[in-house]
N, C-alpha and C positions, 0 to 999 in steps of 0.2 A: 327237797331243796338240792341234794347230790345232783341230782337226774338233773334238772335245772343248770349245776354248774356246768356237767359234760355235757348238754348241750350247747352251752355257751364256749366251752373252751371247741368243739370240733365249727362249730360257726365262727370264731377265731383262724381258726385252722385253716380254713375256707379263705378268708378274706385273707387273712397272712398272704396266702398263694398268689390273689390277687398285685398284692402290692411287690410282690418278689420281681427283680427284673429280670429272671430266668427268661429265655424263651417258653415261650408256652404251646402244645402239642395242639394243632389243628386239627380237627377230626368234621369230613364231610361225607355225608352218602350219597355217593352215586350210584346210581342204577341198580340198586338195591347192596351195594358193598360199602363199608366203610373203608373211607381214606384216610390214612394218618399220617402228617408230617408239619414239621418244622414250619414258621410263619415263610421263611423264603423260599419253602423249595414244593407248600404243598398245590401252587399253581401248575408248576407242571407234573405231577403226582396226577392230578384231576387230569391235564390234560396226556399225558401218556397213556392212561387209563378210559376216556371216552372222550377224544377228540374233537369229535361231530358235535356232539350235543353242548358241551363247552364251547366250542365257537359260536356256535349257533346260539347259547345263554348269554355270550357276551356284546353280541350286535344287538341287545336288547335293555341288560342289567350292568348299570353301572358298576355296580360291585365284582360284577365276573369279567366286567373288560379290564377293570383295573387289576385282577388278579391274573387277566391272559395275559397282560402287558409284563407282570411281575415274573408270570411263568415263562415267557421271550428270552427279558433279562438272564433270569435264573441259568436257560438252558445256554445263551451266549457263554455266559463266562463261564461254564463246565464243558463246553464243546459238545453240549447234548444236541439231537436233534428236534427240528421244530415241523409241524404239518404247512405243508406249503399252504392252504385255505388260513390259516395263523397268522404266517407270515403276510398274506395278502391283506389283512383284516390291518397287520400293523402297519403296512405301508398305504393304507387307502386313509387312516388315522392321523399318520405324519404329513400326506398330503392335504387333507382337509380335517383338521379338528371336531368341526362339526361331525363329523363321523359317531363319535364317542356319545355313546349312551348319556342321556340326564341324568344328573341323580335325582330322583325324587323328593326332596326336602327334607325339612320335617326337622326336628333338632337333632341335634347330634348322637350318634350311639355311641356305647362306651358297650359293647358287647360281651363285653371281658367279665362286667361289674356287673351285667345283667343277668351273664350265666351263674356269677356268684350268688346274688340274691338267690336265682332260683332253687340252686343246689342248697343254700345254706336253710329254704323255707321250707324245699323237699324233706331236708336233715332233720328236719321238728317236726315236718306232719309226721314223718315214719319214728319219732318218737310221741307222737299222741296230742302234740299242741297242733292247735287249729292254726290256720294259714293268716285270717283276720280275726278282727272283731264288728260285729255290730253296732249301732245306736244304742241299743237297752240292754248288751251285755255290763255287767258291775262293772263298775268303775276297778278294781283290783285283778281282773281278768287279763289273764298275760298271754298275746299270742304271737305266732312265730315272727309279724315283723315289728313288734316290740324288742326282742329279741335280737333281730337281724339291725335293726336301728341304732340300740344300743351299743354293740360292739363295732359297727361302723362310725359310730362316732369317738369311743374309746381308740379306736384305731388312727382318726383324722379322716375318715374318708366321707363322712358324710356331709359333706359342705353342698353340695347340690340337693340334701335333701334334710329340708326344715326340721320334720320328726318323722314317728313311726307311720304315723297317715299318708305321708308320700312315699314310702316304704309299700305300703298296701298299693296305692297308686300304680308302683312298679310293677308290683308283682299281678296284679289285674290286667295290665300291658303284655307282661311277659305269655300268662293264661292265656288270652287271646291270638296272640302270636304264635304257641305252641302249646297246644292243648293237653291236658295232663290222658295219659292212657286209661281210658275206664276198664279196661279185662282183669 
């Protein structure tokens, strides 16, 4: 039952981070390097670091136009420099809206709270607890998003999510999304 608490209290630990309104440390790989910075400066981090293919992600991906637009910003008020094809991108955007990628739907992410689940259900598989459970597993069978559930709602944070089954839900989202390394 020890093992059980320090699981529970570093799944804490986890979620705690979440709720903190620290800035939180952006990390993306590009071109096989990882990028690390701040939420407003890691747009142009990406794009100082691969230009082209940024631009090029952002006349497609909502998400990476609204990061080149952040990276624009970023670079105006620091007097940094921008790629003239950037610039062109923002001003053909300002002329015409329609310019700007779709977002694809879907509900809302909360990416923040999803890297938590995944981090805090990795935290228990690498301590020996299974990630779900079954149908015909015993009813007293405890797995990591019983676990993850629990403290998210000890915490308050679990208001969009009923119980541990939608817990599961998540984390079957997330799997799919990014596949666990099998080597």
């Amino acid at each position: 039952m020890d093992d059980l608490e320090a699981i529970k209290d570093k799944v804490r630990f986890i979620f705690n981070g979440y709720k903190s309104t620290d800035p939180a440390m952006e990390v993306y790989e590009i071109e096989g390097e990882l990028i690390l910075g701040l939420p407003h400066e890691i747009g142009y981090k990406i794009l100082d670091h691969a230009p082209d293919s940024f631009i090029a992600r952002a006349e497609i991906s909502h998400e990476y136009f609204e990061l080149l637009l952040e990276a624009i910003a970023h670079a105006d008020l620091n007097g940094l420099n921008v790629p003239a094809k950037a610039r062109e991108l923002d001003a053909r955007f300002k002329l015409d809206p329609d310019v700007k990628p779709r977002n694809k739907g879907g509900r809302p992410k909360d990416m923040k709270l999803a890297t938590c689940i995944r981090v805090a259900i990795l935290e228990c598989m690498r301590a020996g607890i299974k990630p779900t459970k079954n149908i015909i597993a015993p009813g007293n069978t405890i797995c990591a998003a019983d676990i993850v559930w629990d403290i998210m709602f000890e915490l308050d944070l679990a208001e969009n999510y009923k119980d541990s089954f939608a817990i599961m839900q998540a984390w079957t989202r997330e799997i799919r999304r990014y596949p666990l390394d099998k080597t």
